[in-house]
N, C-alpha and C positions, 0 to 999 in steps of 0.2 A: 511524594510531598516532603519539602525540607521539613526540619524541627530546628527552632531555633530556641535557645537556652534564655530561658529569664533571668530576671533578676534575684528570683530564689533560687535559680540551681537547677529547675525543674524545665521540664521541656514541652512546649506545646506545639501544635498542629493548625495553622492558621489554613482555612481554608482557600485562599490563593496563596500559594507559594512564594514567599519572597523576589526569587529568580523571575518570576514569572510577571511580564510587560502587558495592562491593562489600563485601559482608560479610566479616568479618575475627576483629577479636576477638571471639569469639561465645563464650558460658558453654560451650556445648558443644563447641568447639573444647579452649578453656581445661580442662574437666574433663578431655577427651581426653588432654590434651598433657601432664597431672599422673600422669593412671594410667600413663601409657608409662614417665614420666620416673622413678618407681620402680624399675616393675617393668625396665627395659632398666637402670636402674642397679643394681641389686640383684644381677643378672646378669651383668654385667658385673665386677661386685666379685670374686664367684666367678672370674672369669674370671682376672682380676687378681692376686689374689692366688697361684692354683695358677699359670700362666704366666707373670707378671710383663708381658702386657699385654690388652688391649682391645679389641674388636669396636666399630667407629665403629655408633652407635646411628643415625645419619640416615638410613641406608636404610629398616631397618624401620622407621622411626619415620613415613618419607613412606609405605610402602607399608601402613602399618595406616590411617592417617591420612585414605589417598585411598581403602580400600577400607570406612573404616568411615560415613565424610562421605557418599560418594555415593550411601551408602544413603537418606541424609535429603537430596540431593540439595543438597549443601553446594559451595561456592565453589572454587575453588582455592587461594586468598586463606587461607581456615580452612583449606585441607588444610596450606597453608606456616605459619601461624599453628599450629598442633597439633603437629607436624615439628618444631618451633623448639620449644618447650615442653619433649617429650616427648626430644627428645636431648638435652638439655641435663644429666638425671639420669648419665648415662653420664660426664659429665665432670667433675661431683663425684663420683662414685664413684671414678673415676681418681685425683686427686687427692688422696680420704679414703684408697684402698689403697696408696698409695706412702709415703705418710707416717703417718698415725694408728696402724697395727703398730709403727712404729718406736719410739714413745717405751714401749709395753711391751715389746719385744726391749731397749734400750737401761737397763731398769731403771727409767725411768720412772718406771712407773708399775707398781706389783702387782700390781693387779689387773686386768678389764675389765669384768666385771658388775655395775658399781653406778651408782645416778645419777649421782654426779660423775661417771663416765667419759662417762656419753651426755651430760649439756649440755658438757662439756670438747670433746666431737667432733663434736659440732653446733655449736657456736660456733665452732669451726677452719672448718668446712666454710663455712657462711654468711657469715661475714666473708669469707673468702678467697671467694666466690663472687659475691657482689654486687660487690666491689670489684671482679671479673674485668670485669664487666659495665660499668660506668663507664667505668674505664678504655679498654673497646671502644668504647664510645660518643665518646670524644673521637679515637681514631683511624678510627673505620669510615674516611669519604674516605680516609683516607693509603693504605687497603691494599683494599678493595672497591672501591673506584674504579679503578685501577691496572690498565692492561690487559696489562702485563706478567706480572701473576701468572695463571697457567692456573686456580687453583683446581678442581681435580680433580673431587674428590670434590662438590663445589657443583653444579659443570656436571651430574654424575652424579645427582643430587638430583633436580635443579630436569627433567632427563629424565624422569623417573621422573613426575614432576607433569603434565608439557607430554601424555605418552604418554596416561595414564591419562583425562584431559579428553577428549584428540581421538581418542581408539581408532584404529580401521585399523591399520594395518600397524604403524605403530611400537611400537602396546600391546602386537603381535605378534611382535616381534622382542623385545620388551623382557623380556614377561613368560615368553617361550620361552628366553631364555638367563637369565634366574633360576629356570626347573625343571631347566636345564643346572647351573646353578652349586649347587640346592638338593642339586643326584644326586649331582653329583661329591665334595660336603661328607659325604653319608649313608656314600655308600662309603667313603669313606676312613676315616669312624669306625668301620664294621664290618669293617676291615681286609683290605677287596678287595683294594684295594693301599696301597703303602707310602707315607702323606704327607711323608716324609722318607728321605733316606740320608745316613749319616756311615760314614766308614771311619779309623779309624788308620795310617797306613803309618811305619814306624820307619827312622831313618835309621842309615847303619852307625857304628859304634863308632869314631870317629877323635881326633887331635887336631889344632890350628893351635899352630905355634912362634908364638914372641914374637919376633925379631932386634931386636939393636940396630943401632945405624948403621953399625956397621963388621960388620956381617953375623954376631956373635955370637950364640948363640940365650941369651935370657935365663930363659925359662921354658918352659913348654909347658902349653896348657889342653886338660882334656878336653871330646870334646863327641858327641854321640850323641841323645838323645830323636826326636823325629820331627816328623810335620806331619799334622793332622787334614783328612781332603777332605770335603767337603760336598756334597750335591746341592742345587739350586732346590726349596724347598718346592713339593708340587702344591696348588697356592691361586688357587682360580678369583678370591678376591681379588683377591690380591699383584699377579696378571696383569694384570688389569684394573685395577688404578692404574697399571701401568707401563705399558699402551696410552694411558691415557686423559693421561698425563706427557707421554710420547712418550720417545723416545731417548737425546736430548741430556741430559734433568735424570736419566733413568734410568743413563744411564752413570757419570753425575758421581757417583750414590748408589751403586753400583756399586763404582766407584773405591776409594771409603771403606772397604770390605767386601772389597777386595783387601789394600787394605794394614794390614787389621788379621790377616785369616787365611793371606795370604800373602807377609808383609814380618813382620809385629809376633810374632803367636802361633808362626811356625815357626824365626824369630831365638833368640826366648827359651826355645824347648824345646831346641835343638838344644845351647845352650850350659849349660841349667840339665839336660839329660836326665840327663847322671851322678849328679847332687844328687838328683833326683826316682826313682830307677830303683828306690830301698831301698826307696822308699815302694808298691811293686807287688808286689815281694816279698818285702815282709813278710807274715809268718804272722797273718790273721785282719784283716788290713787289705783294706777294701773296695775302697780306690783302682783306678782305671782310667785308662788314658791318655787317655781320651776324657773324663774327669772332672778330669785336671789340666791338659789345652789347654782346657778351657771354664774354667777356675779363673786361669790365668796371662789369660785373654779380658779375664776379669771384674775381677780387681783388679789388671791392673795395666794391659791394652791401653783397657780404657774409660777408665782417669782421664787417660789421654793422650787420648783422644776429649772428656773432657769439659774438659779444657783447652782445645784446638781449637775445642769449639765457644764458650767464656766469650770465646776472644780476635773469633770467628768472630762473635759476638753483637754484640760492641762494633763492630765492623766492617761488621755489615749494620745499625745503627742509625746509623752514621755515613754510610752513604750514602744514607739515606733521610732524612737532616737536612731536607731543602730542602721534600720533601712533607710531613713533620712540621710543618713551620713552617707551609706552608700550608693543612693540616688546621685545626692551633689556631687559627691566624688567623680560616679560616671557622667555627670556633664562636666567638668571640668575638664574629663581625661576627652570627651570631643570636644571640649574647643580643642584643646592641645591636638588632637589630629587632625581637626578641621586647617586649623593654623599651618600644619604641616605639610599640609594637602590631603589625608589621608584619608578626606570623608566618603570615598567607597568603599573604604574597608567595612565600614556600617550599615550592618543591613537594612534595606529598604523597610522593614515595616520597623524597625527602632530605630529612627531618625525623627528626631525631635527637631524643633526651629532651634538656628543655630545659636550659641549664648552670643555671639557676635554682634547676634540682633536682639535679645533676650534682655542683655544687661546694659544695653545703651537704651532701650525702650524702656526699660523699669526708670530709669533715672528722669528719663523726659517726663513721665508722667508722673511721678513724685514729685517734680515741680509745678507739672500742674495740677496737681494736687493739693500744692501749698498756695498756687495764686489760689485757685478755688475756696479755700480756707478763710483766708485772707481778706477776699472778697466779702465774705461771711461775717467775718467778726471786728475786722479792721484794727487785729492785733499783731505784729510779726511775730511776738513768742510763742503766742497761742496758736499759730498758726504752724509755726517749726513742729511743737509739739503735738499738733492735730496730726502731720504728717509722718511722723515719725512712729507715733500710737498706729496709724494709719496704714503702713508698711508690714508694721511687723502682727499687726492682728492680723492683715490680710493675708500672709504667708500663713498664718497659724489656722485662721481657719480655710483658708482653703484647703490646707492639708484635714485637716477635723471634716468640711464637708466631706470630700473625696472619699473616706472614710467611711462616714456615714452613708453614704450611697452606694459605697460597695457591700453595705449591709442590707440594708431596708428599702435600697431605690430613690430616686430622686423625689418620686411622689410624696415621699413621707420624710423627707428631708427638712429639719427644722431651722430652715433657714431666717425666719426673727426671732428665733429663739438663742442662735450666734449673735444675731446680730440687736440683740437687747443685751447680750453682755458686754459687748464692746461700747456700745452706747452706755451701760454704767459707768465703765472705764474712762471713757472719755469724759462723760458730766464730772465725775470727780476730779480730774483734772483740769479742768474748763476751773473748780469750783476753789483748788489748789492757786491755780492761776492769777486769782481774781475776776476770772470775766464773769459779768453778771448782767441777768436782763435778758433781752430777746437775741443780743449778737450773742452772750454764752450758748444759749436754747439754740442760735440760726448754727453754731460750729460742733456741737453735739450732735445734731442732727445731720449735717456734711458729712461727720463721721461715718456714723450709722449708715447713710445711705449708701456713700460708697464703698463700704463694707459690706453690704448688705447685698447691690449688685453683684460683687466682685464672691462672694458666695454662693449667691445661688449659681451662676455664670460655672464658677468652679465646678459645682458638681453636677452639672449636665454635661459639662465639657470630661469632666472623668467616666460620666456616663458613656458619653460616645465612642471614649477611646479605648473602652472595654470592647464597643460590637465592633470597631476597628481592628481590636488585639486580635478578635474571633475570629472576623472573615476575612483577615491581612489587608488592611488597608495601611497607609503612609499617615504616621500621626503629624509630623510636618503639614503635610496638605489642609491635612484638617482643621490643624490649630490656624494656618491662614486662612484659611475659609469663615470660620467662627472670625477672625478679628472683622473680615469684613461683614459678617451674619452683625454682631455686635454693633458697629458703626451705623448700619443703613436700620435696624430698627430702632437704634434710640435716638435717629434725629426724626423716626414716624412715630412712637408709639408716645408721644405726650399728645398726639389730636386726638387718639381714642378717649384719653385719658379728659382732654379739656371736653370732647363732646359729652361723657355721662358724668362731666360735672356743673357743665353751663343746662344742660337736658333737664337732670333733676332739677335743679333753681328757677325753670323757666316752667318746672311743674310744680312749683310751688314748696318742693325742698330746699334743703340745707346744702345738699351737694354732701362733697368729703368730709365723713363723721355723721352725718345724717343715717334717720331711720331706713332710706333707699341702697345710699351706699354707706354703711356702718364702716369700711376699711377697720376689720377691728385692730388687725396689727400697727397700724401707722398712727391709730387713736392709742393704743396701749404705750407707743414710741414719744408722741407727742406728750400723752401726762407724765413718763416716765423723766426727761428731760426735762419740764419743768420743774419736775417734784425736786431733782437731786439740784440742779442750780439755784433751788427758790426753799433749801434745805428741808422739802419734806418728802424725803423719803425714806419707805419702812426699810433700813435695813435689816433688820432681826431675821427676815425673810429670805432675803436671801444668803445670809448666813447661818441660817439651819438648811436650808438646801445644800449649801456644801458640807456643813457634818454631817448629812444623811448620806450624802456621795460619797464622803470620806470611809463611813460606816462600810458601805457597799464595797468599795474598794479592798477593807480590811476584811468582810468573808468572802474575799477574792472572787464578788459576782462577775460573770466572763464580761459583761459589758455594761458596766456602770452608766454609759454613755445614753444606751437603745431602753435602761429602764426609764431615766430621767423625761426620754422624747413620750415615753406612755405614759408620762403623768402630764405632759403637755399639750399631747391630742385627744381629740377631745375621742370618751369613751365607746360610742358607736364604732369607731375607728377603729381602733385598737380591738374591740371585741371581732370585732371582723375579720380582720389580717388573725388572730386568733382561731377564729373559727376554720381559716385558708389551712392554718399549719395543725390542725386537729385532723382534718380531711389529709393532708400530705402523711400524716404521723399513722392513719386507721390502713392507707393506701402500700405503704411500706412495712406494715405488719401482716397484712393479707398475703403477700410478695414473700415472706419470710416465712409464714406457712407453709406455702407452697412448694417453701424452698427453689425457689427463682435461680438460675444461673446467671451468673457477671454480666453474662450476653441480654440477657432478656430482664435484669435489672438494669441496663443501662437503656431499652428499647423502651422501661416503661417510664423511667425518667424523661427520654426525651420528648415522646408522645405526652405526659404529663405536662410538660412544661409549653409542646404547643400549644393544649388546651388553655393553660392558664393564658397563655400571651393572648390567646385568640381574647381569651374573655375579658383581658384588660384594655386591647385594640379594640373591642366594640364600645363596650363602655366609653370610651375617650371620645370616640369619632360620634357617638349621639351624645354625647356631653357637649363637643363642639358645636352642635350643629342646633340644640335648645339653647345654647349662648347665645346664638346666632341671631336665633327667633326671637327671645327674649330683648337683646340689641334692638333690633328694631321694631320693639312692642308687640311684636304678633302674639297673640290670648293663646293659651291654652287651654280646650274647654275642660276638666277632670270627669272620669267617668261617674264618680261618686266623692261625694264631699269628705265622706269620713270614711277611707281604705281600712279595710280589717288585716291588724298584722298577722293572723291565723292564714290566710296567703301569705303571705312575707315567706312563713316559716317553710310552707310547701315549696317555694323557690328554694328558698337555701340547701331545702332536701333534695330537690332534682338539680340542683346545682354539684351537690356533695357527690350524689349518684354519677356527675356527670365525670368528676373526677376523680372516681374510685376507679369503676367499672371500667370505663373506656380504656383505659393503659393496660388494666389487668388483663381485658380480655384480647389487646392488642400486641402483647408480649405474650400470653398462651398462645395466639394463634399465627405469633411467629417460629415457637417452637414445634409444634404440630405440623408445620409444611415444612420442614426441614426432616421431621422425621419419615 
């Protein structure tokens, strides 16, 4: 098998060899990879919208892909080429839900059933989505190359691929902890047990003196409210990105998730509880304390998170300065060869789309970018400058997503949390400007959305080109395939989107922003946009977010970035993926007692991490399939009204069990038959 040298220097072993002539783009790959990218986006909208996030589509996207190909006895190559297509829908759907709500919550727009509203949301989607894709194209090397980034979720992918080919044991392990992960998902929707616990605890009623210097008291503050505990979501997921992370990146996101629910939300209750206490009991008011510590979470402990990570952003693009440079450099030097003729000299699995077509595509679509703008606000400066902001954030974070996703996975990928900084940036600008009124709000929001797309787009597409890097696929291919995955769902996925908004309204909701579909992110976009055009917004907020990042920075925490995202997911999350890299951390100490050899530390890694995959591919694939149900009303009866999370915890224990044990004893009893 060739090795071909990266961009760091280092050399890897892509499982089809370079040299080696394998079918790839195939129509039926490509038709595949269009139906998934729908329907898994479609679904996922649903998702999006009622929970404010996402089910990463690459699992089931590999596991329909390799069980529908090998029925016609298809390549591996077409299973990663259909993979790549068909998740790709899931991240303009992501994209379209965080933002395209927003401009009808924000007034916007009136309506949402008529033609302008579908070319206005398919033209947000496709511009912001192809541009994701370019822009990936010119950093693939910087960040798929980079053997620094774990890329999670990729490794877990490109498993899934390798299993399926070679059967034996590993299809065994794989596809046994995906009927593990499918069960533990079923029950928890039928309310076996509890997939969550919150509790309230209130603190006593006291106050802090004020003293002056000579030990006078000047005032006295009252303070009381309380502090919200949380338990680890049971997420055969969550688990398994926090196995497949490990420890160290698991604690850091962790970290983040401490000091938002236990530094940030129990500060601000404790000193705002007397202000807030009338609001409980008042007569006919719904309020719950468990409703106004997720409320102080939400606007005021995230715009500290999202400052954090704006500063957190500029900071992991500044030390990736050096590989950037020599990213562009090595496209530059192929055009120069291409120019020359001399694009054979490049090997088949690093060939990227040529800049030939790269940088005359970037241009066309910054113009329509700018009509888009334009159209919006009916300013041409505002509109230069919407496009311009437009460009260069989008370069910036797609490098920043890419990033992120080679840390923590696309699942956990805080993509309106980029895409609320940009949206600051531009409201100020809009506010700079002078536009003011609903065309400032309608070109802040242009922004944001195609920002937004072109982000999350980004980092499914670096997702993919990790399990491509793996099992040697042609990232050219791919990135053409995603432009067409891109185009064919964003002129389908605004009907899902008009049907659970006309659905709700005709059942007697609000639609987008409503108690049915909350869209929190696109509601959190919508107030965020008026508040900075209609000058009220907190900034103080997000300006201690960036001195806390700054802080972080200065006791050179390894990822400023992945604390900031743990203070903006919400804490079941984060204890979760916590609890994944405790299990990874107890699994590799066991291993180290035993004194494990290279051979059979690497046997239990890799059987580790089918596990994990297996149990994040169940999970997804009964995720999709209660969307499904849920979509078209089908009841679900629960077994019991009120789940006791005393199961929960038994799960998480035969879960942990599942991924101690099983490696350990799978790497012993590879040594044992050799001896």
């Amino acid at each position: 098998m060739a090795e071909i040298k990266s961009g760091s220097g280092l050399k890897y072993k892509p499982l089809v060899p370079p040299e080696q002539t394998m079918k790839e783009f195939t129509v039926r790959a490509l038709i595949l990879g269009l139906i998934m990218s729908v329907v898994l986006g479609a679904a996922n909208a649903y998702l999006g919208l009622k929970a404010g996030m996402t089910i990463a589509a690459t699992y089931p996207a590999a596991v329909i892909s390799m069980a529908f190909l090998r029925l016609f006895r298809g390549t591996i190559l077409e299973e990663n080429f259909a993979r790549t297509v068909g998740s790709i829908g899931e991240s303009v759907a992501a994209g379209a839900i965080f933002t395209i709500p927003a401009f009808l919550i924000a007034g916007v727009w009136q309506n949402f059933d008529s033609p302008q509203r579908y070319w206005e949301s398919s033209f947000i989607m496709v511009i912001g989505g192809v541009i994701g894709i370019l822009f990936v194209t010119l950093l693939r090397r910087v960040l798929v190359e980079d053997p620094e980034l774990p890329f999670p979720e990729s490794v877990a992918a490109s498993e899934i691929h390798k299993a399926g080919q070679a059967g034996g044991s590993g299809a065994k392990y794989l596809f046994g902890a995906m009927g593990i992960g499918a069960l533990i998902q079923t029950l928890g929707k039928f309310n076996f047990f509890a997939t969550s616990w919150e509790k309230f605890t209130t603190f006593a009623k006291t106050g802090v003196k004020l003293l002056s210097g000579r030990g006078q008291e000047i005032t006295s503050v009252s303070a009381g409210g309380g502090t919200l505990l949380t338990a680890p979501a049971v997420s055969p997921a969550y688990i398994g990105v926090g196995f497949i992370i490990g420890p160290r990146l698991a604690a850091l996101n962790f970290s983040g998730g401490l000091l938002a629910w236990g530094l940030f939300v129990p500060l601000l209750m404790y000193f705002l509880g007397p202000q807030l206490e009338p609001l409980i009991t008042q007569e006919g008011q719904p309020t719950s304390w468990v409703e106004l510590a997720y409320a102080i979470w939400k606007f005021i402990v995230r715009p500290i998170a999202i400052g954090g990570m704006l500063l957190s952003a500029i900071y992991t693009l500044y030390r990736m300065r050096s590989s950037l440079a020599v990213g562009l450099k090595r496209s530059i030097s192929d055009l120069k060869k291409a120019t020359a003729g001399e694009t054979a000299s490049v090997s088949r699995v690093d060939q990227d789309l040529s800049l030939k077509w790269v940088l005359p595509l970037l241009l066309i679509f910054a113009v329509l970018t700018f009509a888009l703008y334009y159209y919006f606000s009916g300013m041409f400066n505002a509109s230069i400058t919407a496009t311009i902001v437009m460009i260069i954030a989008g370069f910036f974070f797609a490098a920043v997503s890419g990033y992120l996703v080679g840390i923590i996975g696309s699942s956990n990928n805080p993509v309106s949390g980029l895409t609320l900084s940009t949206l600051i940036v531009a409201a100020l600008l809009m506010v700079v400007l002078g536009v003011k009124g609903l065309p400032g709000v309608a070109a802040v929001l242009g922004v944001a959305a195609v920002i937004c797309v072109a982000a999350a787009v980004a980092g499914e597409m670096f997702q993919d080109l990790k399990v491509g890097h793996i099992l040697g696929g042609t990232p050219w291919k791919m990135q053409v395939g995603d432009i067409i995955g891109v185009i064919v769902a964003s002129f389908v996925l605004y009907f899902p989107l008009l049907v659970l908004h006309q659905g709700d309204i005709k059942a007697g909701g609000t639609g987008f922003g409503g108690k049915a579909l909350p869209a929190p992110q696109a509601s959190l976009m919508a107030m965020l946009s008026k508040g900075i055009v209609g000058g009220e917004m907190a900034w103080p907020l997000i300006i201690v977010g960036m001195l806390m990042a700054f802080g972080l920075i200065l006791l050179q925490v390894r990822s400023p970035m992945l604390v900031c995202v743990g203070m903006y997911l919400p804490f079941e999350t984060t204890s979760a993926i916590f609890v994944g890299g405790l299990i990874r951390g107890i699994t590799d100490l066991i291993a180290k007692k035993r004194k494990f050899t290279d051979e059979q530390m690497s046997k239990l890694e890799n059987n580790g991490t089918l596990l994990a995959s297996g149990l994040i591919a169940g999970e997804a694939l009964m995720g999709l399939i209660f969307a499904g149900l849920a979509f078209y009303e089908v009841k679900i009866k629960p077994i019991t009204p009120t789940p006791s999370y005393l199961i929960s915890l038994v799960v998480i224990v035969l879960i942990a069990l599942l991924l101690i044990l099983t490696p350990i004893r799978y790497a012993s009893q590879t040594e044992e038959k050799k001896s």
